[in-house]
FITI-83481 format. One record per residue (C-alpha): x negated, y, z negated; residue in one letter. Coordinates in steps of 0.2 Angstrom, whole numbers, plus 5000, padded with zeros to 4 digits. Layout:
! FITI-83481
u,v,w,res
X,Y,Z,A;
...
***
This chain:
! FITI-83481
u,v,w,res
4603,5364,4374,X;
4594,5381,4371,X;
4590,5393,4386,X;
4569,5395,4386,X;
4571,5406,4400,X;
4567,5422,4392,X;
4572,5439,4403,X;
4560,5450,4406,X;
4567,5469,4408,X;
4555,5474,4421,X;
4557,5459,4432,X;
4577,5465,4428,X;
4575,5483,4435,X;
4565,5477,4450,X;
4573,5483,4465,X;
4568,5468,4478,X;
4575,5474,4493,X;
4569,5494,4490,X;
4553,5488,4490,X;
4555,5478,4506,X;
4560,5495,4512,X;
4545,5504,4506,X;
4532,5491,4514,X;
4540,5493,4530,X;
4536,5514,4527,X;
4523,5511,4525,X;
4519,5499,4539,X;
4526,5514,4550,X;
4514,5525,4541,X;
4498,5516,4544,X;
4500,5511,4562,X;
4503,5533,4565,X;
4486,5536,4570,X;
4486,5553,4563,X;
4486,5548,4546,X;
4470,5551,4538,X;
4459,5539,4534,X;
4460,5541,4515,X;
4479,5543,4515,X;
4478,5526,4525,X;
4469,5518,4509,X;
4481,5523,4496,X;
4496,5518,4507,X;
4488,5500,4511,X;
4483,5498,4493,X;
4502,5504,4488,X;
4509,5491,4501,X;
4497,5479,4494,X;
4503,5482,4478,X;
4523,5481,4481,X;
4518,5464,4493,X;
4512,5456,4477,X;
4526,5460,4464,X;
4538,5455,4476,X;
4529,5437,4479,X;
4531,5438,4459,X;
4548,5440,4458,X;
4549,5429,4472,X;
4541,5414,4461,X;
4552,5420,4448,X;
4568,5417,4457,X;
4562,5398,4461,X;
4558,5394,4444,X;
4573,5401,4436,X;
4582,5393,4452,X;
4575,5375,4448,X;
4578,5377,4430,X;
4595,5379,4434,X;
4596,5362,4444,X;
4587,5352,4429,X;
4601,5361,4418,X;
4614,5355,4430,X;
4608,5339,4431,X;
4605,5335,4414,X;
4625,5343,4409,X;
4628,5329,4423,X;
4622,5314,4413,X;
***
């Protein structure tokens, strides 16, 4: 049986938990009610941003996870 997953490099190099971290900066950052309203934008779209590559590798992860079940399952037969 060939292997169709194919990596991708940048999924690879994606540091999950890092970018956990840098979300919860920069929750801290936007409930400091000195930051500026403009400097809030950037950071929430940055957060934004990180939130939605992490869901990504996070759909990643179950796929690649439930291929490797099917893969089990069908070396079981």
């Amino acid at each position: 049986m060939t292997d169709t997953h194919q990596t991708d490099p940048l999924a690879e190099s994606f540091d999950y938990e890092g970018s956990i971290h840098r979300i919860e900066e920069i929750a801290a950052l936007l409930e400091d009610h000195d930051t500026k309203l403009e400097d809030a934008l950037k950071l929430y779209e940055e957060g934004v941003s990180i939130a939605r590559s992490c869901m990504q590798r996070l759909r990643d992860a179950e796929l690649r996870i439930a291929e490797l079940r099917l893969e089990d399952t069908d070396s079981s037969d």
